[in-house]
Backbone as a chain_set.jsonl record, in Angstrom:
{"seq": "XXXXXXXXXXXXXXXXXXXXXXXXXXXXXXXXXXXXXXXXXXXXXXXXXXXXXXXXXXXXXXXXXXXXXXXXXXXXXXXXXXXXXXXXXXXXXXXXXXXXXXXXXXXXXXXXXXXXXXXXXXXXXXXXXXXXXXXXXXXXXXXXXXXXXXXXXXXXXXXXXXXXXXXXXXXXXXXXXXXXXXX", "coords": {"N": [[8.041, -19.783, 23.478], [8.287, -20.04, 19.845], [5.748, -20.198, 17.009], [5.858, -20.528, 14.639], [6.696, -22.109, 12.925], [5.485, -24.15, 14.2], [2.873, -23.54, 12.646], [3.01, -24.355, 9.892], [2.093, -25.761, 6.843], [0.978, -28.948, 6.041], [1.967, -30.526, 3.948], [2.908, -31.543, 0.316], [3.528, -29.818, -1.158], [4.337, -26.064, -1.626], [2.409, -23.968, 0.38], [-0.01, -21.269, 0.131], [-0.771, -20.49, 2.91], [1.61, -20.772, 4.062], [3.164, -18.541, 3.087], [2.609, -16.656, 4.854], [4.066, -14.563, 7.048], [6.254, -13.682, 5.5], [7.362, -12.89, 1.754], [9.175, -15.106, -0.165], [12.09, -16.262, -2.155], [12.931, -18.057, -4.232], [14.981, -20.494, -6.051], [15.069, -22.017, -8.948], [15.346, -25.75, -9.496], [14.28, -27.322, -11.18], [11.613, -28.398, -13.366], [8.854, -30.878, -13.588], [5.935, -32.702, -15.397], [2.928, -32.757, -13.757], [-0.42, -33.7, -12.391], [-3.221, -33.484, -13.688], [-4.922, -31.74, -12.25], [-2.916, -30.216, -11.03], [-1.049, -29.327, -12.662], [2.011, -28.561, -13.412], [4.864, -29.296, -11.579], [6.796, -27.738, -10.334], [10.219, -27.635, -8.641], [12.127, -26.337, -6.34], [15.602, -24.807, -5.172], [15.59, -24.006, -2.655], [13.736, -24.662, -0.902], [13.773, -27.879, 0.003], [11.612, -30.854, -0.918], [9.416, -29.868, -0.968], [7.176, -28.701, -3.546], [7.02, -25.866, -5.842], [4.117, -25.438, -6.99], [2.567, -23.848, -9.654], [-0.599, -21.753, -10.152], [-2.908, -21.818, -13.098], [-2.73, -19.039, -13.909], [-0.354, -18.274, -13.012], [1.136, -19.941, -14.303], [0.871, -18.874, -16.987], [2.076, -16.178, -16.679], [4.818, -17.507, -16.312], [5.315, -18.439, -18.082], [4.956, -16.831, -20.519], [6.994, -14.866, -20.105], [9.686, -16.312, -18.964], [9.55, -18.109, -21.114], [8.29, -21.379, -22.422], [9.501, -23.171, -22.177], [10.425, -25.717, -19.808], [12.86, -26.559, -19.063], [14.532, -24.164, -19.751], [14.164, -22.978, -17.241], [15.358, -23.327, -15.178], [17.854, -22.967, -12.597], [17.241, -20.201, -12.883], [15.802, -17.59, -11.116], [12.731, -16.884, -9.386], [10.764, -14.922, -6.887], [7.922, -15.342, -4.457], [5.032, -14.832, -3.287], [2.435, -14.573, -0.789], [-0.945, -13.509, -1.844], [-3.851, -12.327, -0.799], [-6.261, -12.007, -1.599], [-6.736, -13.767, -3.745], [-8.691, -15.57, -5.513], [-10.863, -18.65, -5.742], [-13.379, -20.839, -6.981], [-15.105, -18.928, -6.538], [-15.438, -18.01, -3.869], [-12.904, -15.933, -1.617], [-9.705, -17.17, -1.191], [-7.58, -16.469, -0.924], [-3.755, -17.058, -2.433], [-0.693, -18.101, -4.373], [1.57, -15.83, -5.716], [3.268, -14.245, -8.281], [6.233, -12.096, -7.087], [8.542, -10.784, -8.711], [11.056, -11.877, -10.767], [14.054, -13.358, -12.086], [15.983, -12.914, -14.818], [15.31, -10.761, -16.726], [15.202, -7.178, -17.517], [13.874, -5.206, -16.827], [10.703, -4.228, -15.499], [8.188, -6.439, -16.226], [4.951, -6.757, -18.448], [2.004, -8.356, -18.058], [-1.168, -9.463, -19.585], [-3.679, -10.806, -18.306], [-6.106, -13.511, -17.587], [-8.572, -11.865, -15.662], [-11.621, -12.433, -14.489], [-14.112, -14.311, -16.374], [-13.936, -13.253, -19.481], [-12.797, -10.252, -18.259], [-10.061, -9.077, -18.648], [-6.718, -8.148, -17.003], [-3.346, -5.984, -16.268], [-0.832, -7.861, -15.402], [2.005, -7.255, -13.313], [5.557, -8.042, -13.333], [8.271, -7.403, -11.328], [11.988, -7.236, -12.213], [14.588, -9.281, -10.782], [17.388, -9.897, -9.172], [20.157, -11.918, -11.06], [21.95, -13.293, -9.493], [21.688, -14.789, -6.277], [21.608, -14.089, -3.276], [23.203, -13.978, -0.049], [22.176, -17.273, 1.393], [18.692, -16.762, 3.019], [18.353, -18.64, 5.765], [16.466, -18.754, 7.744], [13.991, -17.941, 6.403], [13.905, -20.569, 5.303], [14.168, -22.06, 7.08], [11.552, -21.521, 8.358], [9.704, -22.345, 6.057], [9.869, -25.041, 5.777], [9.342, -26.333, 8.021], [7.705, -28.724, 10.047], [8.28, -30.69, 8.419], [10.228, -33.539, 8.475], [11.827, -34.787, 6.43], [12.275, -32.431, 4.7], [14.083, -30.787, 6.587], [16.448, -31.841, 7.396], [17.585, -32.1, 4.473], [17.852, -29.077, 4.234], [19.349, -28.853, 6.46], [21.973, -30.486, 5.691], [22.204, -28.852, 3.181], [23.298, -26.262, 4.504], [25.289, -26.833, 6.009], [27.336, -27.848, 4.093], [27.471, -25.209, 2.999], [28.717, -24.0, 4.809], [27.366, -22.546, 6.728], [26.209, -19.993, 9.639], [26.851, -21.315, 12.838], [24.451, -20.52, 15.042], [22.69, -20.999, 13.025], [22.947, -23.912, 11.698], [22.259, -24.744, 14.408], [19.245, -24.01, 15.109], [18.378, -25.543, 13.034], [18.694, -27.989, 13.469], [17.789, -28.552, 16.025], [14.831, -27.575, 15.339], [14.664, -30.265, 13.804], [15.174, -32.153, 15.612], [12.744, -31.065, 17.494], [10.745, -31.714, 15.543], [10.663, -34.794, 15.477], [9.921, -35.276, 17.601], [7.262, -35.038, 17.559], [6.313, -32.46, 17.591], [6.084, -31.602, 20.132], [6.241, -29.561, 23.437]], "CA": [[7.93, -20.726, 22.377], [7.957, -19.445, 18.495], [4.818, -21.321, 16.964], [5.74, -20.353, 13.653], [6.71, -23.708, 12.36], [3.611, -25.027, 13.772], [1.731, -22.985, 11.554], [3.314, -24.881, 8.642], [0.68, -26.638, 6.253], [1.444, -30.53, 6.332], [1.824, -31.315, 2.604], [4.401, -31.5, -0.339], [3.867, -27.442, -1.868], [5.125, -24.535, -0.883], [0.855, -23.073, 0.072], [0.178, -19.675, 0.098], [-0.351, -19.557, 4.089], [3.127, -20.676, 4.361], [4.284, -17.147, 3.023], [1.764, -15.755, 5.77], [4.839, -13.671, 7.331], [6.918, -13.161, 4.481], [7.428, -13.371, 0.608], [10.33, -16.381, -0.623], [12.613, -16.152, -3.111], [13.571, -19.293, -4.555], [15.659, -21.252, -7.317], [14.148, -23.387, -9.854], [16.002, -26.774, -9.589], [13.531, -28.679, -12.265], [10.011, -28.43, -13.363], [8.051, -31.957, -14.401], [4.761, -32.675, -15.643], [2.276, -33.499, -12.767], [-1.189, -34.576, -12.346], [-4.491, -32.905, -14.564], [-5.549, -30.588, -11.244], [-1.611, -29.385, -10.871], [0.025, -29.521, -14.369], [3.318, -28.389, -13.11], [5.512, -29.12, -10.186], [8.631, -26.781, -10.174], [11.441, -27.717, -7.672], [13.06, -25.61, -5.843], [16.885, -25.208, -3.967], [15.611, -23.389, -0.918], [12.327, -25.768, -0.104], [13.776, -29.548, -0.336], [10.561, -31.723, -0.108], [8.565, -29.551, -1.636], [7.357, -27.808, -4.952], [6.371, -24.771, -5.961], [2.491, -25.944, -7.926], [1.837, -22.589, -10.027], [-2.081, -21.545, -10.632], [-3.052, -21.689, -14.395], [-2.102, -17.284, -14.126], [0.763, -17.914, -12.989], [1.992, -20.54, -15.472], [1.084, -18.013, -18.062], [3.323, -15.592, -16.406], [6.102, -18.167, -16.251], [5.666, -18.74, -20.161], [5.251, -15.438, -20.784], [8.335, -14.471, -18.925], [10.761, -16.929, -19.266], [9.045, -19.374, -22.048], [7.599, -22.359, -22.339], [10.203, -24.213, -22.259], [10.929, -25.624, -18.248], [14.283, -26.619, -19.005], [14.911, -22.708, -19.835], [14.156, -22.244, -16.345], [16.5, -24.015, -14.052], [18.915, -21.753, -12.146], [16.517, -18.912, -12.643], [14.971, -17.322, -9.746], [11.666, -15.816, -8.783], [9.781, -14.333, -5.228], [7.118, -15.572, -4.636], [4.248, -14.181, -2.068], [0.873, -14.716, -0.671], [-2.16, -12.432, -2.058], [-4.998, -12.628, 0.09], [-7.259, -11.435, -2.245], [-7.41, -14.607, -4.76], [-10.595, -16.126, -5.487], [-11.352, -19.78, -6.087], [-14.695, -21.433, -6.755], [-16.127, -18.15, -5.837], [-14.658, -17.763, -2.748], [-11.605, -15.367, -1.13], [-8.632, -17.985, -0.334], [-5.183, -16.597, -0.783], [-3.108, -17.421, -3.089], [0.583, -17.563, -4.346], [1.579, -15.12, -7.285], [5.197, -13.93, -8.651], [6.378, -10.491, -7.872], [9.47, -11.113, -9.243], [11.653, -13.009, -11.508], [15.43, -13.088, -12.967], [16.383, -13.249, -16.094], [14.579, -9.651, -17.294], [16.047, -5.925, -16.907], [12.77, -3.779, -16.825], [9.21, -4.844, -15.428], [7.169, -7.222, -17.493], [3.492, -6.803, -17.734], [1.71, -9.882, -18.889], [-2.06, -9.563, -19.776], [-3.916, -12.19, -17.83], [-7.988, -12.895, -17.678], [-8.822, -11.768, -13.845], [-12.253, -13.232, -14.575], [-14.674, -14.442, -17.328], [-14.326, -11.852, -19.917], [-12.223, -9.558, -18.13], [-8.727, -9.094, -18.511], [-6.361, -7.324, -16.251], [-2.238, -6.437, -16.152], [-0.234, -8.253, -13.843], [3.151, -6.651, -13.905], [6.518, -8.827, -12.571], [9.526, -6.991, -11.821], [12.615, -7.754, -12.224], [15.489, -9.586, -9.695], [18.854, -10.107, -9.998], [20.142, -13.588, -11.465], [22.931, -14.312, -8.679], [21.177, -14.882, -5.547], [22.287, -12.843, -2.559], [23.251, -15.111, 0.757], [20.556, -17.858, 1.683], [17.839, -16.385, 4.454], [17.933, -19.863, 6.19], [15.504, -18.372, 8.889], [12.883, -18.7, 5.643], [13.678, -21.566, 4.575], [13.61, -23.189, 8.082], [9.925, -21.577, 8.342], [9.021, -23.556, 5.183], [10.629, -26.941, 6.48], [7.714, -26.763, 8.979], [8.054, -30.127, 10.548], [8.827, -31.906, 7.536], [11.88, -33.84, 8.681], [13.539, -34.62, 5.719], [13.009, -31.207, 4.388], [14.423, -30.359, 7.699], [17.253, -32.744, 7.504], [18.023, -31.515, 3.667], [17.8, -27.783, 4.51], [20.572, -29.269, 7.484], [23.028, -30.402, 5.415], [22.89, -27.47, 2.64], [23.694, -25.79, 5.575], [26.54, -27.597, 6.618], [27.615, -27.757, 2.908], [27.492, -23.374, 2.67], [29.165, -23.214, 5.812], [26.616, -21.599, 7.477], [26.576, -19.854, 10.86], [26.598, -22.321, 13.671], [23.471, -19.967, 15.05], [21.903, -21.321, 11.536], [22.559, -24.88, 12.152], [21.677, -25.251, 15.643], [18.179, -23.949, 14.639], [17.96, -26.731, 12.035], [19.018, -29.627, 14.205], [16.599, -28.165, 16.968], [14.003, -28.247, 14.36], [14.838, -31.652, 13.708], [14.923, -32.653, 17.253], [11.55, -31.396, 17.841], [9.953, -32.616, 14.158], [11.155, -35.889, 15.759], [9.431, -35.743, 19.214], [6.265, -34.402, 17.459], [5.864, -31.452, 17.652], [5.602, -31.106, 21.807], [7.421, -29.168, 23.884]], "C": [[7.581, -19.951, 21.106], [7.097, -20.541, 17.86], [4.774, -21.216, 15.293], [6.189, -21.593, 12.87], [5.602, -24.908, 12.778], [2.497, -24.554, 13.153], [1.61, -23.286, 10.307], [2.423, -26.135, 7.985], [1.585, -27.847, 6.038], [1.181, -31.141, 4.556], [3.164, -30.999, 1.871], [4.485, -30.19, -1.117], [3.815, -27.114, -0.909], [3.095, -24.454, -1.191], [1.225, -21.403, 0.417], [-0.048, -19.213, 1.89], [1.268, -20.459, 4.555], [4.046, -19.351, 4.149], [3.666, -16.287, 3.501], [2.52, -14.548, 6.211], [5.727, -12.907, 6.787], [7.001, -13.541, 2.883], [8.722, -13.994, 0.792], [10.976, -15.937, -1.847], [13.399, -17.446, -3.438], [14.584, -19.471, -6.016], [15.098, -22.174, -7.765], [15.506, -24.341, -9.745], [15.176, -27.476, -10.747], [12.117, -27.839, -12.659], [9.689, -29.907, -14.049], [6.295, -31.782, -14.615], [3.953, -33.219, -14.198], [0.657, -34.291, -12.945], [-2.533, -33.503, -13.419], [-4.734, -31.559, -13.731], [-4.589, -29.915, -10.664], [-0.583, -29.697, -11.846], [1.379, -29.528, -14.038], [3.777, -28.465, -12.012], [7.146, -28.733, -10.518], [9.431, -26.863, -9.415], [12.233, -26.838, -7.867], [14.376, -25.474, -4.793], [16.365, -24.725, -2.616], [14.579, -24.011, 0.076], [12.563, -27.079, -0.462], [12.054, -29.828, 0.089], [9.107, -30.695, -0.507], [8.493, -28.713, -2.68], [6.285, -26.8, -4.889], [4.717, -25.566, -7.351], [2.005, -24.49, -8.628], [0.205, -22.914, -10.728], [-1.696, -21.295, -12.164], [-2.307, -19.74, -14.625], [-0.9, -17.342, -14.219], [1.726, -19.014, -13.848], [1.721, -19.923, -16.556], [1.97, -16.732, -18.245], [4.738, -16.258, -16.644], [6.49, -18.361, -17.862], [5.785, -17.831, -20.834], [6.445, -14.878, -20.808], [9.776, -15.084, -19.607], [10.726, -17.867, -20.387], [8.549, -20.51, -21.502], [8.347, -23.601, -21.813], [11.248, -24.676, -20.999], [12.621, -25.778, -18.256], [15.35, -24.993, -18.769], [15.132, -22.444, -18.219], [14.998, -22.16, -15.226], [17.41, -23.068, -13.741], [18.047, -20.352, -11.949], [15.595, -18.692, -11.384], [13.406, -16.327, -9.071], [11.164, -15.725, -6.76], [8.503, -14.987, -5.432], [6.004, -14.865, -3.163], [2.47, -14.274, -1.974], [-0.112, -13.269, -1.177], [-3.496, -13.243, -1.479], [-6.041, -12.632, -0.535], [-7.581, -12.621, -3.68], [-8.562, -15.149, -4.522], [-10.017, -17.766, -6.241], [-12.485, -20.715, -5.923], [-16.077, -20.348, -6.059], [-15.602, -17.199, -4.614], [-13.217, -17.194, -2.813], [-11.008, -16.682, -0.619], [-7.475, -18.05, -0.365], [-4.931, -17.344, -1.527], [-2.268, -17.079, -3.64], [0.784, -16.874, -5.677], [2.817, -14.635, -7.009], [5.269, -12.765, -8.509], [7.657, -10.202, -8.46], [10.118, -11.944, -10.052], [13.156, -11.876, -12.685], [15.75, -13.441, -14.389], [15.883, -12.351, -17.265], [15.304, -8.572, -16.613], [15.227, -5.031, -17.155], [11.357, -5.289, -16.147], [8.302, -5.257, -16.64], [5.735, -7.317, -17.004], [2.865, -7.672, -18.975], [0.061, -9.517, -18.163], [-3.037, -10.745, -19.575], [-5.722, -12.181, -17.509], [-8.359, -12.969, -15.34], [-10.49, -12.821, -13.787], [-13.205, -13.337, -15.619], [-14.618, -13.318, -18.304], [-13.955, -10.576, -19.67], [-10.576, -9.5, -17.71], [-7.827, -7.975, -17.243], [-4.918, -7.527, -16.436], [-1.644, -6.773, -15.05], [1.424, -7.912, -14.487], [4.827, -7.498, -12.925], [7.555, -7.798, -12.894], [10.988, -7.787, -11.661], [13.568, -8.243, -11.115], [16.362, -10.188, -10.141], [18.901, -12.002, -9.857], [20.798, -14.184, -10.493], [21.884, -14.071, -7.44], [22.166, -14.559, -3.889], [22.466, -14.227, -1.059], [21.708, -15.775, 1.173], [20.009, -17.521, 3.025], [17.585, -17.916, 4.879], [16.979, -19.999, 7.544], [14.177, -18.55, 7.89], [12.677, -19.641, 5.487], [13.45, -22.487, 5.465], [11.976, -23.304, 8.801], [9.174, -22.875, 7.078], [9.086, -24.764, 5.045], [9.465, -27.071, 6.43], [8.575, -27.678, 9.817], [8.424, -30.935, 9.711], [10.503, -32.303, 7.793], [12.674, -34.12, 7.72], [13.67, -33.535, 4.433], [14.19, -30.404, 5.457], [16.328, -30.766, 7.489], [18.466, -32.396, 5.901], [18.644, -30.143, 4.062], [19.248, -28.159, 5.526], [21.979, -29.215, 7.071], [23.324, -29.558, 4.22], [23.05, -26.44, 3.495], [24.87, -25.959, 6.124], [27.697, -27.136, 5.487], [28.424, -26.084, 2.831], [28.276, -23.319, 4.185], [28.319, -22.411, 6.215], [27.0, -21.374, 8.735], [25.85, -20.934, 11.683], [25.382, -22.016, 14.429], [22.196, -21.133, 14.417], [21.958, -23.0, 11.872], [22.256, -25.494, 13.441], [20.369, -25.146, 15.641], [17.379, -25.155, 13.76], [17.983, -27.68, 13.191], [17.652, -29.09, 15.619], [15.126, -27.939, 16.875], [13.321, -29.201, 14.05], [14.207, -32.123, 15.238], [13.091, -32.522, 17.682], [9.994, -31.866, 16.899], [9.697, -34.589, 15.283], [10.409, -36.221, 16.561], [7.482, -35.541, 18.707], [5.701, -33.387, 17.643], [5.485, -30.939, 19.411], [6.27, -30.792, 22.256], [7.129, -29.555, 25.14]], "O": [[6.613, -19.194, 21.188], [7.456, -21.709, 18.011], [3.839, -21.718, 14.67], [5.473, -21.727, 11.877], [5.117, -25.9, 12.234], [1.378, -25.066, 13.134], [0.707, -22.908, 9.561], [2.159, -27.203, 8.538], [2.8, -27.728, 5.877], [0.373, -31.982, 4.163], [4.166, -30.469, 2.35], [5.508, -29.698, -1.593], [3.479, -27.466, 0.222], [2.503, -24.694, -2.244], [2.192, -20.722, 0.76], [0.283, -18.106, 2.314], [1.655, -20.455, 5.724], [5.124, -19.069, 4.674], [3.768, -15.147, 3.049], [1.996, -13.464, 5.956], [6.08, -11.803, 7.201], [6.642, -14.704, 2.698], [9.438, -13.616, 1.72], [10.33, -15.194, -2.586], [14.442, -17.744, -2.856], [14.789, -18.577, -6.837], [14.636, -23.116, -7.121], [16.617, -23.827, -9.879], [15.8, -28.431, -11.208], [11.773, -26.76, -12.177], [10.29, -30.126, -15.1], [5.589, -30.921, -14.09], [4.491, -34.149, -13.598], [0.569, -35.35, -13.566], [-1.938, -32.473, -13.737], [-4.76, -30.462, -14.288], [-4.903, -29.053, -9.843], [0.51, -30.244, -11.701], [2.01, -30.531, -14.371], [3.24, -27.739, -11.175], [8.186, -29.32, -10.817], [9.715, -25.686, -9.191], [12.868, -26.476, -8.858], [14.263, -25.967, -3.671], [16.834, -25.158, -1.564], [14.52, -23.952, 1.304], [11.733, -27.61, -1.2], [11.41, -29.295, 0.993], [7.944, -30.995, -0.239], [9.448, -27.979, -2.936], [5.212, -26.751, -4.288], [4.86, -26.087, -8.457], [1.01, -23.98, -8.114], [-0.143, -23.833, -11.469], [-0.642, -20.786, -12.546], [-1.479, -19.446, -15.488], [-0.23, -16.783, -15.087], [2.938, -18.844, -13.977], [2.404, -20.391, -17.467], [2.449, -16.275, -19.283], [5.678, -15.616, -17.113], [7.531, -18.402, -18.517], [6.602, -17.797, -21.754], [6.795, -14.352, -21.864], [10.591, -14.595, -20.389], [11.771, -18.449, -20.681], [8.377, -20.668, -20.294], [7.958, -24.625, -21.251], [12.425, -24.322, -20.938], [13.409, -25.167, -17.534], [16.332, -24.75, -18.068], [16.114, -21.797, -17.855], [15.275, -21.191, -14.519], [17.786, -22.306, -14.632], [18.198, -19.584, -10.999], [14.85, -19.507, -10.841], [13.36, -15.28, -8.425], [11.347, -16.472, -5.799], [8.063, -15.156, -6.57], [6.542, -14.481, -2.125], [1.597, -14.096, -2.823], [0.157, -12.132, -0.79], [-3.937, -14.373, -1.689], [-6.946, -13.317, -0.058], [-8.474, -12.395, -4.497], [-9.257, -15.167, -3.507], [-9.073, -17.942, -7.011], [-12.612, -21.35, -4.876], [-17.163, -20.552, -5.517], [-15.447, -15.979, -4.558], [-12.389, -17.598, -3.63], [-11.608, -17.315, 0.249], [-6.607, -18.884, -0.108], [-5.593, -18.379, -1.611], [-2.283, -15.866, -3.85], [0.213, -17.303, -6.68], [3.38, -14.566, -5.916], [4.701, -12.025, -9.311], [7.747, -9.005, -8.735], [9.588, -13.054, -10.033], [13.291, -10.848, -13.348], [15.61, -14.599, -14.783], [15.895, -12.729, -18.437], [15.89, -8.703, -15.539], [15.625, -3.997, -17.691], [11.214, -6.504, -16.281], [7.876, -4.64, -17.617], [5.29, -7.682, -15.916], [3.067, -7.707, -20.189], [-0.171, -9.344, -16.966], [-3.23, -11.566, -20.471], [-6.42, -11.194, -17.276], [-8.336, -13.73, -14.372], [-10.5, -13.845, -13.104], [-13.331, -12.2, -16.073], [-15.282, -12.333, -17.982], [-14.389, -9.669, -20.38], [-10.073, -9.84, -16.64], [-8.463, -7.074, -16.697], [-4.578, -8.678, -16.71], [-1.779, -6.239, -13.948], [1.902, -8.168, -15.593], [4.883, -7.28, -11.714], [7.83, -7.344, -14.005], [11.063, -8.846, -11.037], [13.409, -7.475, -10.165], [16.389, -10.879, -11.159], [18.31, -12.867, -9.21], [20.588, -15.381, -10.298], [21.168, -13.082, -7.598], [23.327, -14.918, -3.692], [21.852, -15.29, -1.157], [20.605, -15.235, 1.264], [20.6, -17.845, 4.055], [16.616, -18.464, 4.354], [16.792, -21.019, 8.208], [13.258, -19.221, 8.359], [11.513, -20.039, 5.445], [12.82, -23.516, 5.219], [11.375, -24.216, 9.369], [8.445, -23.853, 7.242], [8.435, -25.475, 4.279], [8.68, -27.533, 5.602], [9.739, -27.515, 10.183], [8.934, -31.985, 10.101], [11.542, -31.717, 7.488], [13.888, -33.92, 7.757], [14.519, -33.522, 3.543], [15.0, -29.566, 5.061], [17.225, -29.923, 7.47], [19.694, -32.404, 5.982], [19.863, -30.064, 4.21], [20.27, -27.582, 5.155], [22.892, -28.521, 7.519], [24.52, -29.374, 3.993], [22.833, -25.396, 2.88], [25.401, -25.044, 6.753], [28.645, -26.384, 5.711], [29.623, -25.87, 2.655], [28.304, -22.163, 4.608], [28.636, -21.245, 5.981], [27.861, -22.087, 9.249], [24.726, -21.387, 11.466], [24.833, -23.073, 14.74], [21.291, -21.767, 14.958], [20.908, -23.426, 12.353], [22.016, -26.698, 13.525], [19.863, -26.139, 16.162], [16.208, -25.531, 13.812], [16.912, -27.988, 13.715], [16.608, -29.733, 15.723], [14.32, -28.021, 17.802], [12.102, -29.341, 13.952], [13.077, -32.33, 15.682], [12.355, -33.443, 18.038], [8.85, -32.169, 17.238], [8.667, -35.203, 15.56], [10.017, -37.387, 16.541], [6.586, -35.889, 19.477], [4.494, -33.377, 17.88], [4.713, -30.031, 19.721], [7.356, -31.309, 21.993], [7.955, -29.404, 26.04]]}, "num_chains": 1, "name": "protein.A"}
């Protein structure tokens, strides 16, 4: 049994132990305004069903970077990857940060406050703008159980002609999203 889709956190973001095994590379589909305690929710093509939520750093990277302006961003693509080493409220608890992003042709280093009073550079390099075939072995880790990310992820699958490998994984996915999670 692979238990790596039951290790998948049960909410609507992409969290940072979701990219426990590997960093993501996504596509911005949107960004809207969200709520006071997550300003931005960024949609992405490779995680239906859920959004990327950037930390205050890393929406200063994103403005930095690409501007302010979300519309700019759509089509463009960054990596994204867990750092173990963030702090919140004091406390070590992981968290997601950019090491990449398209739409730049040298590394950008963006001056960001690490904490009260002290600044530090955080440096993004660059990645190409066309996006190379979709790893649908990531993207079916970041499903999780969510069935109708599951069910999305299915039929852009179907859609791309993917290998039949690739959608038997999905639908088997599905199948056991469905039963609850028991084997």
């Amino acid at each position: 049994m692979n238990i790596s889709k039951l290790r998948q956190s049960n909410s609507q973001q992409i969290n940072a132990d979701d990219l426990l095994s590997s960093p993501v590379t996504v596509t911005v589909t949107g960004a809207v305004e969200g709520t006071a305690e997550q300003p931005v929710l960024v949609s992405v093509a490779e995680v239906q069903g859920k959004t990327y939520r950037p930390s205050l750093t890393m929406r200063k990277v994103l403005g930095a970077v690409w501007g302010d302006e979300t519309n700019v961003w759509i089509g463009r693509r960054l990596t994204l990857y867990r750092n173990p080493d963030i702090r919140f409220g004091g406390q070590v608890v992981g968290g997601i940060e950019i090491s990449a992003m398209s739409g730049i042709d040298r590394p950008v280093e963006v001056s960001v406050l690490e904490k009260r009073g002290k600044r530090k550079a955080f440096t993004v390099q660059p990645l190409a703008d066309a996006a190379p075939g979709r790893d649908w072995q990531s993207e079916l880790q970041l499903a999780g159980t969510d069935i109708e990310a599951l069910r999305a992820l299915g039929n852009a699958a179907l859609r791309a002609k993917a290998d039949q490998s690739v959608i038997a994984a999905i639908r088997a996915a599905v199948d056991q999203a469905q039963k609850g999670g028991t084997e």
